[in-house]
mmCIF file of the protein (N, C-alpha, C, O) and its ligand, coordinates in Angstrom:
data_MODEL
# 
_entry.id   MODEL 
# 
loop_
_entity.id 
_entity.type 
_entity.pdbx_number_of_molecules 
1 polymer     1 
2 non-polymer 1 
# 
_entity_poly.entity_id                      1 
_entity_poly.type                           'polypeptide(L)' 
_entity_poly.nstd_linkage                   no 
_entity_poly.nstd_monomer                   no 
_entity_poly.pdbx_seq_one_letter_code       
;(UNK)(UNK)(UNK)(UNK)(UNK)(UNK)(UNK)(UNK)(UNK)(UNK)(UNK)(UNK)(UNK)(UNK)(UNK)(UNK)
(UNK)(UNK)(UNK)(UNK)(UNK)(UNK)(UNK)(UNK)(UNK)(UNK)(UNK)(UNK)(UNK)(UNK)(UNK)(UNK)
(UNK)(UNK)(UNK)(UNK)(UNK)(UNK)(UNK)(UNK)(UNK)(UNK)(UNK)(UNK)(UNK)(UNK)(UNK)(UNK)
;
_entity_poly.pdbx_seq_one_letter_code_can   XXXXXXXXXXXXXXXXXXXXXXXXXXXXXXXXXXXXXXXXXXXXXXXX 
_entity_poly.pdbx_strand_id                 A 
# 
loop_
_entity_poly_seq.entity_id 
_entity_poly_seq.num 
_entity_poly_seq.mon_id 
_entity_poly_seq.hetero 
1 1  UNK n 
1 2  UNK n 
1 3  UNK n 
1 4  UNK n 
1 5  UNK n 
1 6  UNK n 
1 7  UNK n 
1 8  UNK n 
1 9  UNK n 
1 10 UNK n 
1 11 UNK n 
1 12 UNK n 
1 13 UNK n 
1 14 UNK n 
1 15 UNK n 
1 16 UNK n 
1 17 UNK n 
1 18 UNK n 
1 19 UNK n 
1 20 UNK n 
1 21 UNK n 
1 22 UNK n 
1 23 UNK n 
1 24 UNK n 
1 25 UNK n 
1 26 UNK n 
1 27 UNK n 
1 28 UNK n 
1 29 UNK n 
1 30 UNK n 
1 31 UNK n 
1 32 UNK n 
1 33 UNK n 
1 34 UNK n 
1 35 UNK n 
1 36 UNK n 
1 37 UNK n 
1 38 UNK n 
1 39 UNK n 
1 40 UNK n 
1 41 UNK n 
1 42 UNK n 
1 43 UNK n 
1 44 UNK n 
1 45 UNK n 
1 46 UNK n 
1 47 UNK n 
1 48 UNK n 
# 
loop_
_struct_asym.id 
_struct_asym.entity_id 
A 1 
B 2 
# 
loop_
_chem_comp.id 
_chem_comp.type 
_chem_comp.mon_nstd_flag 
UNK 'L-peptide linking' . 
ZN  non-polymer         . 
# 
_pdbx_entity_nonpoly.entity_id   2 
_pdbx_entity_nonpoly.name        ? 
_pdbx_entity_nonpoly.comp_id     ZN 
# 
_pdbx_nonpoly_scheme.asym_id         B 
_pdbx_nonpoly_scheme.entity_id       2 
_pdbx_nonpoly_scheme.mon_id          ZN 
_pdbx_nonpoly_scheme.ndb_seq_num     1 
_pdbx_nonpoly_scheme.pdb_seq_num     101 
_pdbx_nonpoly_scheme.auth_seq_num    101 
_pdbx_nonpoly_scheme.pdb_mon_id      ZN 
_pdbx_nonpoly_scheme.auth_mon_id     ZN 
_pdbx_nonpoly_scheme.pdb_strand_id   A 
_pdbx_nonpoly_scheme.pdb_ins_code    . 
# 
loop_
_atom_site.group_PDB 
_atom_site.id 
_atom_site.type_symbol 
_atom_site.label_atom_id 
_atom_site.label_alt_id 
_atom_site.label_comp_id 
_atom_site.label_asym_id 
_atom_site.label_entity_id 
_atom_site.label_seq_id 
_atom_site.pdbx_PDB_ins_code 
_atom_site.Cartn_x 
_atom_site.Cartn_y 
_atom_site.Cartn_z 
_atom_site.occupancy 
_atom_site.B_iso_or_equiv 
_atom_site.pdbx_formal_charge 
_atom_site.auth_seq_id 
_atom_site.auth_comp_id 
_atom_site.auth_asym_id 
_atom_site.auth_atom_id 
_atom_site.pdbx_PDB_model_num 
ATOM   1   N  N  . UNK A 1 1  ? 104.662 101.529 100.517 1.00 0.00 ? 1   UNK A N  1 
ATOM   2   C  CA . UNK A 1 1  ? 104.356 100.183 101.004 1.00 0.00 ? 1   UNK A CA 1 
ATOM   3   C  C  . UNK A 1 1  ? 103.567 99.434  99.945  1.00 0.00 ? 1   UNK A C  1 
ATOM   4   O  O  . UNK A 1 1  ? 102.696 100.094 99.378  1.00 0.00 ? 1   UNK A O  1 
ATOM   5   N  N  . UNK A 1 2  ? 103.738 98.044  99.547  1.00 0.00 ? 2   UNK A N  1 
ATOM   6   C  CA . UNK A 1 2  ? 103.310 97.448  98.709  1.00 0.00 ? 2   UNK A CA 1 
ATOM   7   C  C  . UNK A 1 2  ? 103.599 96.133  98.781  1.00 0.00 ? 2   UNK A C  1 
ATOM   8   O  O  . UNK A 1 2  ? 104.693 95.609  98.992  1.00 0.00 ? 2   UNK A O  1 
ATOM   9   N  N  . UNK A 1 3  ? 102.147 95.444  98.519  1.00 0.00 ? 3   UNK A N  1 
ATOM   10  C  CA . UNK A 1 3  ? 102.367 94.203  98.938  1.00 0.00 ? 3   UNK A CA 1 
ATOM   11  C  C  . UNK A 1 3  ? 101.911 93.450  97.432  1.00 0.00 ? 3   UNK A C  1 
ATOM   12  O  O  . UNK A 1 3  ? 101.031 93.914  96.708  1.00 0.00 ? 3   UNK A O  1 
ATOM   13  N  N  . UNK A 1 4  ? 102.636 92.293  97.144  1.00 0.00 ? 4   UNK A N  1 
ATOM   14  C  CA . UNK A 1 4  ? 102.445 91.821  96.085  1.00 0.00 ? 4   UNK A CA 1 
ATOM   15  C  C  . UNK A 1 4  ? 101.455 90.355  96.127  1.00 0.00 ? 4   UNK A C  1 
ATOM   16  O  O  . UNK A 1 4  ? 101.607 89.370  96.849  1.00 0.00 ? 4   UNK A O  1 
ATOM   17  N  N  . UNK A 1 5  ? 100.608 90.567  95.280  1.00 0.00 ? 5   UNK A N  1 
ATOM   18  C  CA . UNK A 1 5  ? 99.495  89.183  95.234  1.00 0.00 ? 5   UNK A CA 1 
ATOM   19  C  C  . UNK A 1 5  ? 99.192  88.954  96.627  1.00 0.00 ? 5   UNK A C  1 
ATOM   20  O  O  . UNK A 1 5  ? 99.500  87.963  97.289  1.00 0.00 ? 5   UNK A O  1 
ATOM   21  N  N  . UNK A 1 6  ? 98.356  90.299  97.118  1.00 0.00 ? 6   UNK A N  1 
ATOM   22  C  CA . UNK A 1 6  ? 97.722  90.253  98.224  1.00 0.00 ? 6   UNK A CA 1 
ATOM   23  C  C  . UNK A 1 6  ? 96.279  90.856  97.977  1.00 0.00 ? 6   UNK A C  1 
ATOM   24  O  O  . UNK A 1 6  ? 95.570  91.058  98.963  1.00 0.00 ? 6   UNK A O  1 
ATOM   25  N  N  . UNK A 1 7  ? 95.822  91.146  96.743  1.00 0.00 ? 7   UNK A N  1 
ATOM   26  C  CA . UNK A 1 7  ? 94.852  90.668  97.115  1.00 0.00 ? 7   UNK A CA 1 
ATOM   27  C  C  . UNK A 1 7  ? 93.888  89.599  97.064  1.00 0.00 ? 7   UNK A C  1 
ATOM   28  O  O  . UNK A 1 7  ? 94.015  88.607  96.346  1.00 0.00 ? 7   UNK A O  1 
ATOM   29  N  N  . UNK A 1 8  ? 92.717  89.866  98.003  1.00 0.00 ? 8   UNK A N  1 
ATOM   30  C  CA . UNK A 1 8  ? 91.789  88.508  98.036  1.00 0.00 ? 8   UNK A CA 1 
ATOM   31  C  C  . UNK A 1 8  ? 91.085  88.662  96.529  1.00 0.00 ? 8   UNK A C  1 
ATOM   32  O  O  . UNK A 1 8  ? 90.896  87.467  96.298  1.00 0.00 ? 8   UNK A O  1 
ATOM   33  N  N  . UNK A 1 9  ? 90.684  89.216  95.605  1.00 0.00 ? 9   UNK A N  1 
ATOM   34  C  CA . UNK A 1 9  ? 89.932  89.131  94.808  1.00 0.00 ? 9   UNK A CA 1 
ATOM   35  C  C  . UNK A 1 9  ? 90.619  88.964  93.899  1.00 0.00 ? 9   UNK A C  1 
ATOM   36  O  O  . UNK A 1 9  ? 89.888  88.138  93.353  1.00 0.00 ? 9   UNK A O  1 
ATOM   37  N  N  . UNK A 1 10 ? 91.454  89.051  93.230  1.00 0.00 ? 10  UNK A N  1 
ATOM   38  C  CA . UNK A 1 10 ? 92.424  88.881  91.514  1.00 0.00 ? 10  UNK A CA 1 
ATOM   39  C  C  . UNK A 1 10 ? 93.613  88.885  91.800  1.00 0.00 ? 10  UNK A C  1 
ATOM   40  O  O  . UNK A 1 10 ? 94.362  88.904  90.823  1.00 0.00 ? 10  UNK A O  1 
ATOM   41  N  N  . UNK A 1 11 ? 94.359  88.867  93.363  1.00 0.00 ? 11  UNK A N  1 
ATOM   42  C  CA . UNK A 1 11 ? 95.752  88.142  93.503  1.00 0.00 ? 11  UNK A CA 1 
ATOM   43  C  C  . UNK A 1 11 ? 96.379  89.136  93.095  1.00 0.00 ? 11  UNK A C  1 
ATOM   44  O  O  . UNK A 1 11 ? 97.489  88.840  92.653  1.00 0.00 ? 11  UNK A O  1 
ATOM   45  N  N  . UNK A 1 12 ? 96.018  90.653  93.048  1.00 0.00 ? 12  UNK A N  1 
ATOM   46  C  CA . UNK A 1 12 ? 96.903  91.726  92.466  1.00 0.00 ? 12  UNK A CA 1 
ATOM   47  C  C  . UNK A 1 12 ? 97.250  92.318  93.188  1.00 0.00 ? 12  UNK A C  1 
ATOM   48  O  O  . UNK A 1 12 ? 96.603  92.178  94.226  1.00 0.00 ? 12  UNK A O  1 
ATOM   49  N  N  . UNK A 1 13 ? 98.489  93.427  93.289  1.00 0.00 ? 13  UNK A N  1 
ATOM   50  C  CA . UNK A 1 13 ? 99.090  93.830  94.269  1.00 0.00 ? 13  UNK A CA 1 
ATOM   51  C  C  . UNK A 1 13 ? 98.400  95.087  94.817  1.00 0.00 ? 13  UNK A C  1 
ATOM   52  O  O  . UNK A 1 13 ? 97.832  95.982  94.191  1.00 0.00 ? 13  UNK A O  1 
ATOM   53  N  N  . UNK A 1 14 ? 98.643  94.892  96.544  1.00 0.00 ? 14  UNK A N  1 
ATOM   54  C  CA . UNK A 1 14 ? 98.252  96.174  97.151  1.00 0.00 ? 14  UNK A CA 1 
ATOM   55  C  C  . UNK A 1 14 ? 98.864  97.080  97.744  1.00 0.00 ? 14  UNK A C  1 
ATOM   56  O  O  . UNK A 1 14 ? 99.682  96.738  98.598  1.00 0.00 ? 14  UNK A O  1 
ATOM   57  N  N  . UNK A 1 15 ? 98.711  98.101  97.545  1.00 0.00 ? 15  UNK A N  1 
ATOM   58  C  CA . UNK A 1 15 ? 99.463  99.308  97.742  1.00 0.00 ? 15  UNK A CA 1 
ATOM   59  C  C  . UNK A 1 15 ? 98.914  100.127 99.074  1.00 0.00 ? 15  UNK A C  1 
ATOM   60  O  O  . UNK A 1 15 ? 97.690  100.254 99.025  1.00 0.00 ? 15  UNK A O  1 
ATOM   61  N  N  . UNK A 1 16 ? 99.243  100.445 99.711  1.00 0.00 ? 16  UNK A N  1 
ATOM   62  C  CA . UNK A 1 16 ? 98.949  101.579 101.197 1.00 0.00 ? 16  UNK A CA 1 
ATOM   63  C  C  . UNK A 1 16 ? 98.544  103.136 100.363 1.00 0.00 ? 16  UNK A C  1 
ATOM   64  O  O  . UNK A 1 16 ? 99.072  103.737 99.428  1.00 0.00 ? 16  UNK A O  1 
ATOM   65  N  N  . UNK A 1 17 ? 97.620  103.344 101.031 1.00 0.00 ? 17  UNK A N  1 
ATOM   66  C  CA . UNK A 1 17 ? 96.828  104.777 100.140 1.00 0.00 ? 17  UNK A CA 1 
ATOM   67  C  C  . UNK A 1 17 ? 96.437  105.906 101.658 1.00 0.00 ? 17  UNK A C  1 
ATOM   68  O  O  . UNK A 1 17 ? 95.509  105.790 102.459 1.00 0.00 ? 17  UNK A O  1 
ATOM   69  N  N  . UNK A 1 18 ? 97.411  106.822 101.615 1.00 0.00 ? 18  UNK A N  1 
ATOM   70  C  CA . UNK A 1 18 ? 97.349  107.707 102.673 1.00 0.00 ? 18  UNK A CA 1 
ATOM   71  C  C  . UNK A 1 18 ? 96.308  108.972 102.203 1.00 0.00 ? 18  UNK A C  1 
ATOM   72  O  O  . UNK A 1 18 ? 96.592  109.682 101.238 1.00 0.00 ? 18  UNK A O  1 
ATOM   73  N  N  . UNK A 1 19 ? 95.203  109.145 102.918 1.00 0.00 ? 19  UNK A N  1 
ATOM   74  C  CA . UNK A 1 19 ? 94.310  110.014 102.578 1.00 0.00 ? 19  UNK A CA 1 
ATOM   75  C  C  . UNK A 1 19 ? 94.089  110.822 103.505 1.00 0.00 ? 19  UNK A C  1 
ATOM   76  O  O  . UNK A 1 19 ? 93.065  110.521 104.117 1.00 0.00 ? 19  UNK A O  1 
ATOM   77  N  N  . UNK A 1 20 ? 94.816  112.109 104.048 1.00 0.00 ? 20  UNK A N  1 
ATOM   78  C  CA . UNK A 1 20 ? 94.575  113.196 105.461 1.00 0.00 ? 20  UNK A CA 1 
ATOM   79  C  C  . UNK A 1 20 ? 94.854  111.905 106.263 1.00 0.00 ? 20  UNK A C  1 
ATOM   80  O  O  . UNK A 1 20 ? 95.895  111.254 106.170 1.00 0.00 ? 20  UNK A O  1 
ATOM   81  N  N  . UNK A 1 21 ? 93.640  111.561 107.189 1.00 0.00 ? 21  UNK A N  1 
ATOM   82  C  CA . UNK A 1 21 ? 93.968  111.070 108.281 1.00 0.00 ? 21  UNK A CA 1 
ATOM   83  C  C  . UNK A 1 21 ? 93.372  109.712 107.840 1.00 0.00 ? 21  UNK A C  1 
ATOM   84  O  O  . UNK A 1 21 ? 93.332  108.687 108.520 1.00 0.00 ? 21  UNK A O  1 
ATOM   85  N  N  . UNK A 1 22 ? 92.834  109.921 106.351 1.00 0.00 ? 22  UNK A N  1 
ATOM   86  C  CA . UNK A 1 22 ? 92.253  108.132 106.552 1.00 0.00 ? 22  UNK A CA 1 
ATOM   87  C  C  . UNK A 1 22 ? 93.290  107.040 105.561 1.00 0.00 ? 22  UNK A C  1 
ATOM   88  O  O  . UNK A 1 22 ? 93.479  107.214 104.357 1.00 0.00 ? 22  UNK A O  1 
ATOM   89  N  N  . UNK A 1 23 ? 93.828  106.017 106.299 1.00 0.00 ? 23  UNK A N  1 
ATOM   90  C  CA . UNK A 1 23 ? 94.624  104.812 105.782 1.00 0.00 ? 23  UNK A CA 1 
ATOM   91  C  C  . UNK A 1 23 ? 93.924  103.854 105.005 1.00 0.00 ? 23  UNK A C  1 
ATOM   92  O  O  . UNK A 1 23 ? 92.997  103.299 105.594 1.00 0.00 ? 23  UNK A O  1 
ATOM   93  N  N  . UNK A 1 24 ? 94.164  103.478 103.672 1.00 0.00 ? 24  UNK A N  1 
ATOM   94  C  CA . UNK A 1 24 ? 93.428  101.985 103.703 1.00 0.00 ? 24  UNK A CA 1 
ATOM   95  C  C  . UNK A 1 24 ? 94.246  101.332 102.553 1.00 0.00 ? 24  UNK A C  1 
ATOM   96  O  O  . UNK A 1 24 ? 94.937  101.943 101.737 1.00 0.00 ? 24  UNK A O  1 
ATOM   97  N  N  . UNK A 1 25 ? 94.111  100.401 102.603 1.00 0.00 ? 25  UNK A N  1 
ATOM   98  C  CA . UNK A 1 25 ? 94.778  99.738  101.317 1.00 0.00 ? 25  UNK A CA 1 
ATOM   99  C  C  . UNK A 1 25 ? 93.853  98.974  100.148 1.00 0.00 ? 25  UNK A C  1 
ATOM   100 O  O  . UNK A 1 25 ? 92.872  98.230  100.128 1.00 0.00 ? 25  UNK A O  1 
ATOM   101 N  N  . UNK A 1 26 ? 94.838  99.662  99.101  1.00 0.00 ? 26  UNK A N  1 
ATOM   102 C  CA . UNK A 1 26 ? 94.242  99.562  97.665  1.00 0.00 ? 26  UNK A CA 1 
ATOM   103 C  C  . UNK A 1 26 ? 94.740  98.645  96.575  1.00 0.00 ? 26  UNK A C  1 
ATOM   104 O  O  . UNK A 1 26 ? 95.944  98.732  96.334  1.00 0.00 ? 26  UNK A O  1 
ATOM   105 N  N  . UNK A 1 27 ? 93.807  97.505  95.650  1.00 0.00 ? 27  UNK A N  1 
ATOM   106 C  CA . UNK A 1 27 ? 94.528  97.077  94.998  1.00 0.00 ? 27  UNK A CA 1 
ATOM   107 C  C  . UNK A 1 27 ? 95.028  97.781  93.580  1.00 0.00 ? 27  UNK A C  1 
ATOM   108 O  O  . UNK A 1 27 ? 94.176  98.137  92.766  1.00 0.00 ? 27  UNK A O  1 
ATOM   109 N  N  . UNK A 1 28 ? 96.271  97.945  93.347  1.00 0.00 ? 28  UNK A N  1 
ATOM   110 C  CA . UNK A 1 28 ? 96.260  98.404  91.941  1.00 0.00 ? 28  UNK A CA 1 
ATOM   111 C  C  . UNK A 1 28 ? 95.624  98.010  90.863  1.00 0.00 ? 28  UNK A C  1 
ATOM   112 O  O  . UNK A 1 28 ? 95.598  98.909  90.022  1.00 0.00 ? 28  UNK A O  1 
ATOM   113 N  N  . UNK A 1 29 ? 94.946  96.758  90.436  1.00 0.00 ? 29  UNK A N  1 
ATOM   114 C  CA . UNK A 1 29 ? 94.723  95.669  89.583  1.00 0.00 ? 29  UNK A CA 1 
ATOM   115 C  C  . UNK A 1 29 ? 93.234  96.216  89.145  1.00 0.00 ? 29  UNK A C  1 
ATOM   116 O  O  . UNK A 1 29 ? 92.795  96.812  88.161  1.00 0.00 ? 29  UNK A O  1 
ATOM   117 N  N  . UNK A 1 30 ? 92.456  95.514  90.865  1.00 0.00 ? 30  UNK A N  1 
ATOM   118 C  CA . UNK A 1 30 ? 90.945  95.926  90.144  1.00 0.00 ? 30  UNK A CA 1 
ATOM   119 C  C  . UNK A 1 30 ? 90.273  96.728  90.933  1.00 0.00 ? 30  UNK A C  1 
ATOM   120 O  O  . UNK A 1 30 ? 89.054  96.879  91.016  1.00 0.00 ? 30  UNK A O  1 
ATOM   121 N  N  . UNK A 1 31 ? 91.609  97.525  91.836  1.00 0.00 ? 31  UNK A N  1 
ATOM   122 C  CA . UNK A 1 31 ? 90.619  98.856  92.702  1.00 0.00 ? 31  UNK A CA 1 
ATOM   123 C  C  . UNK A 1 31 ? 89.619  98.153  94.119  1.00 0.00 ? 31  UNK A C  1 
ATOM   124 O  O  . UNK A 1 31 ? 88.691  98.630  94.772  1.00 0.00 ? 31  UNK A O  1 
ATOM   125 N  N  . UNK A 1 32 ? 90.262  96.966  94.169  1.00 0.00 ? 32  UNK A N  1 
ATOM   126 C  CA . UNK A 1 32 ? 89.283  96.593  96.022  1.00 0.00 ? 32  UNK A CA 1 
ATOM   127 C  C  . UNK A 1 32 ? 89.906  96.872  96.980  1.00 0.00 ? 32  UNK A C  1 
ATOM   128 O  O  . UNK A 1 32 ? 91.100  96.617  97.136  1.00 0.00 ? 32  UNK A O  1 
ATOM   129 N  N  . UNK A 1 33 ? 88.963  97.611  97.997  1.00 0.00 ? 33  UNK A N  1 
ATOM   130 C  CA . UNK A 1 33 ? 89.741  98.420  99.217  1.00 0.00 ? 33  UNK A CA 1 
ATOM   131 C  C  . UNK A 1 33 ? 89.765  97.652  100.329 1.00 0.00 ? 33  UNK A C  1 
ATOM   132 O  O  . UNK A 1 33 ? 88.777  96.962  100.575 1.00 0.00 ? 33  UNK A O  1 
ATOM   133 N  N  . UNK A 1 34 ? 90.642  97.640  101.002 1.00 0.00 ? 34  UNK A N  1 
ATOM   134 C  CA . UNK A 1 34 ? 90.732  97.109  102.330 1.00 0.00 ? 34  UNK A CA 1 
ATOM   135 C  C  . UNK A 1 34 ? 90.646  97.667  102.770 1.00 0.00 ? 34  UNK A C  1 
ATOM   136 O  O  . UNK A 1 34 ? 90.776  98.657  102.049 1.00 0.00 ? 34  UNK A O  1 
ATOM   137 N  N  . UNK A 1 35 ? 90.341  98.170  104.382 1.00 0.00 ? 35  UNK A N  1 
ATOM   138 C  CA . UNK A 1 35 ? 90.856  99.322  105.349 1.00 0.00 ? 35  UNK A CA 1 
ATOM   139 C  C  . UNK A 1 35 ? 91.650  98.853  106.507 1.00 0.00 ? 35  UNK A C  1 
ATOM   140 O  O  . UNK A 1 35 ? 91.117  98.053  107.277 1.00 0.00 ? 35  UNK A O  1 
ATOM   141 N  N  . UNK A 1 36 ? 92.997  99.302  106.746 1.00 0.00 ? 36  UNK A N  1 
ATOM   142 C  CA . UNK A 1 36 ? 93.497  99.116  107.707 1.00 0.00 ? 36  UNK A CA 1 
ATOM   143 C  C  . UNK A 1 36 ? 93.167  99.270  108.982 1.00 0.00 ? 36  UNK A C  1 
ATOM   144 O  O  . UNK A 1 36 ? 93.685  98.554  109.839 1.00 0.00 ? 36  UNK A O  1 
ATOM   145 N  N  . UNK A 1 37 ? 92.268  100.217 109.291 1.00 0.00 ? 37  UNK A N  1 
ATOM   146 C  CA . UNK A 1 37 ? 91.594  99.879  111.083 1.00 0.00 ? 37  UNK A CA 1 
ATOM   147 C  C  . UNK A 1 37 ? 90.733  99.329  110.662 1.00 0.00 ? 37  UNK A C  1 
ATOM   148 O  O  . UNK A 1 37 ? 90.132  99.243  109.591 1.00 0.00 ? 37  UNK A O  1 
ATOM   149 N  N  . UNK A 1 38 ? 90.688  98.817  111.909 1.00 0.00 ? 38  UNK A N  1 
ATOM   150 C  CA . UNK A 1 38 ? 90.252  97.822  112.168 1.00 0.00 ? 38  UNK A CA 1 
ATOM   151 C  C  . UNK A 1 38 ? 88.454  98.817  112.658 1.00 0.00 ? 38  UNK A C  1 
ATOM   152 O  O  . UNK A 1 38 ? 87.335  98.565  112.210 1.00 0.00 ? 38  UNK A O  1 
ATOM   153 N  N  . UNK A 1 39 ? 88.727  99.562  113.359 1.00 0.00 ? 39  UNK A N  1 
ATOM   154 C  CA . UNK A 1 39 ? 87.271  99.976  114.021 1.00 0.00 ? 39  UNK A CA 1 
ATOM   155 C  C  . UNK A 1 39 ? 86.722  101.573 112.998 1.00 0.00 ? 39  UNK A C  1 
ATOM   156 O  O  . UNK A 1 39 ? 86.983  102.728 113.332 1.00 0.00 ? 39  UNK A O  1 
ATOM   157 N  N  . UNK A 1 40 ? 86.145  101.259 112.078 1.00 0.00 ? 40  UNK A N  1 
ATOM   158 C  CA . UNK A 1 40 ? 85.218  102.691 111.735 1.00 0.00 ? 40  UNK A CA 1 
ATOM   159 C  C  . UNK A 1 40 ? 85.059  103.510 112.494 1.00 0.00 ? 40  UNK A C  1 
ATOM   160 O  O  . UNK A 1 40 ? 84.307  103.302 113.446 1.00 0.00 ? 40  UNK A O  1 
ATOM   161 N  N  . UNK A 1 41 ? 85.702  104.710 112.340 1.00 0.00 ? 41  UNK A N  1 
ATOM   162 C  CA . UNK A 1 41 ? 85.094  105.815 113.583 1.00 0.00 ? 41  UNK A CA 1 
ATOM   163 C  C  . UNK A 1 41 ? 83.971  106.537 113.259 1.00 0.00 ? 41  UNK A C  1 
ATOM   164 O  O  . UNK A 1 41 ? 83.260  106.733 114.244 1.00 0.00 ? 41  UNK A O  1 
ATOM   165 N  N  . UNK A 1 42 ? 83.513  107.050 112.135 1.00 0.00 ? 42  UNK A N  1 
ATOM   166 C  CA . UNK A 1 42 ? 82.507  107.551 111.991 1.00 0.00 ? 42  UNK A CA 1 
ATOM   167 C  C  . UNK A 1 42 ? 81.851  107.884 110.486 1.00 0.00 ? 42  UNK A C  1 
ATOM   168 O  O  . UNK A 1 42 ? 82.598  108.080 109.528 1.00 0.00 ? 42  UNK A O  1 
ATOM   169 N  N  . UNK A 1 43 ? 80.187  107.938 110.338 1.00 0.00 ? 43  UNK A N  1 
ATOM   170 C  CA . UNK A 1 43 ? 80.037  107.616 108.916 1.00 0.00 ? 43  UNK A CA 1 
ATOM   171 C  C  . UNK A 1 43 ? 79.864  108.794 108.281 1.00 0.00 ? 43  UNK A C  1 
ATOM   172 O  O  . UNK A 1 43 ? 79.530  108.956 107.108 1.00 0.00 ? 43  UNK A O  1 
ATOM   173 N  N  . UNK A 1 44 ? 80.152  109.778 109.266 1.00 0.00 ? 44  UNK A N  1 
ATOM   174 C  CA . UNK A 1 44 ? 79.743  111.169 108.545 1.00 0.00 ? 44  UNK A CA 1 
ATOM   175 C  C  . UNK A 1 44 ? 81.432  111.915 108.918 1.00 0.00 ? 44  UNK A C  1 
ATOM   176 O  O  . UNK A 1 44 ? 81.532  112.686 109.872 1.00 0.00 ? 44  UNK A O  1 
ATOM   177 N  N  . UNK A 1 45 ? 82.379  111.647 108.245 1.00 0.00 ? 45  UNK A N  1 
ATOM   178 C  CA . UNK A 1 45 ? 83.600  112.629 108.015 1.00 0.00 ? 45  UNK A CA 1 
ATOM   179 C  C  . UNK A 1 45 ? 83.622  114.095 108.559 1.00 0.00 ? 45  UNK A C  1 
ATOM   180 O  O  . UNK A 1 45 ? 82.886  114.869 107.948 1.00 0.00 ? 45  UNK A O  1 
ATOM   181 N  N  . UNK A 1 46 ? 84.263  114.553 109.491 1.00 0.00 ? 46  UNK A N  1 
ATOM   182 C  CA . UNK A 1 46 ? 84.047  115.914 109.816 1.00 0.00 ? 46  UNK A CA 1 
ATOM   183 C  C  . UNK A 1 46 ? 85.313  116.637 109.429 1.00 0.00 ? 46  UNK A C  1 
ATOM   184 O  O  . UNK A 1 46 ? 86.377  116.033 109.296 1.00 0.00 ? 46  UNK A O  1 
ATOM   185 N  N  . UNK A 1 47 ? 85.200  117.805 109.267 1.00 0.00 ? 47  UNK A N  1 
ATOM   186 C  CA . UNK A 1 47 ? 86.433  119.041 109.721 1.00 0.00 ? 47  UNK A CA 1 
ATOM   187 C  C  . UNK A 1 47 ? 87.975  118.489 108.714 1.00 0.00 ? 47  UNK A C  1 
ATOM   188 O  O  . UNK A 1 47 ? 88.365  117.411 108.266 1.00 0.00 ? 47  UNK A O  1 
ATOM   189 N  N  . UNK A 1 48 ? 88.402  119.668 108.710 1.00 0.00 ? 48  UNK A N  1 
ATOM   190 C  CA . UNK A 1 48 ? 89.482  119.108 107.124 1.00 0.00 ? 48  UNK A CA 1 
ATOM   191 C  C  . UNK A 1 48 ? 90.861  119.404 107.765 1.00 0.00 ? 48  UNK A C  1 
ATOM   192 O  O  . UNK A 1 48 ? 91.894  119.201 107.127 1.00 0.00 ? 48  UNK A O  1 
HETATM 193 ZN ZN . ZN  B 2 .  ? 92.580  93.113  93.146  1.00 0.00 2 101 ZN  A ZN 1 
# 
């Protein structure tokens, strides 16, 4: 998945970055993350 001149900071393209169970999207350009949920579940990561 890849979206072109989406992002907000340098208009460079973002790419979907699947990590285990965590989603977020990344720009290729200058590395600013978005996260696709919307709700943080938790700040301490558990269990692999
Ligand atoms: Zn960017």
């Amino acid at each position: 998945m890849l979206k072109t001149k989406a992002c907000p900071r340098c208009q460079g393209d973002i790419v979907q970055v699947a990590d285990r169970d965590e989603r977020y999207l990344s720009c290729v350009q200058c590395g600013f993350v978005l996260y696709a949920s919307s709700a943080p579940r938790t700040a301490f990561p558990q269990g692999r």
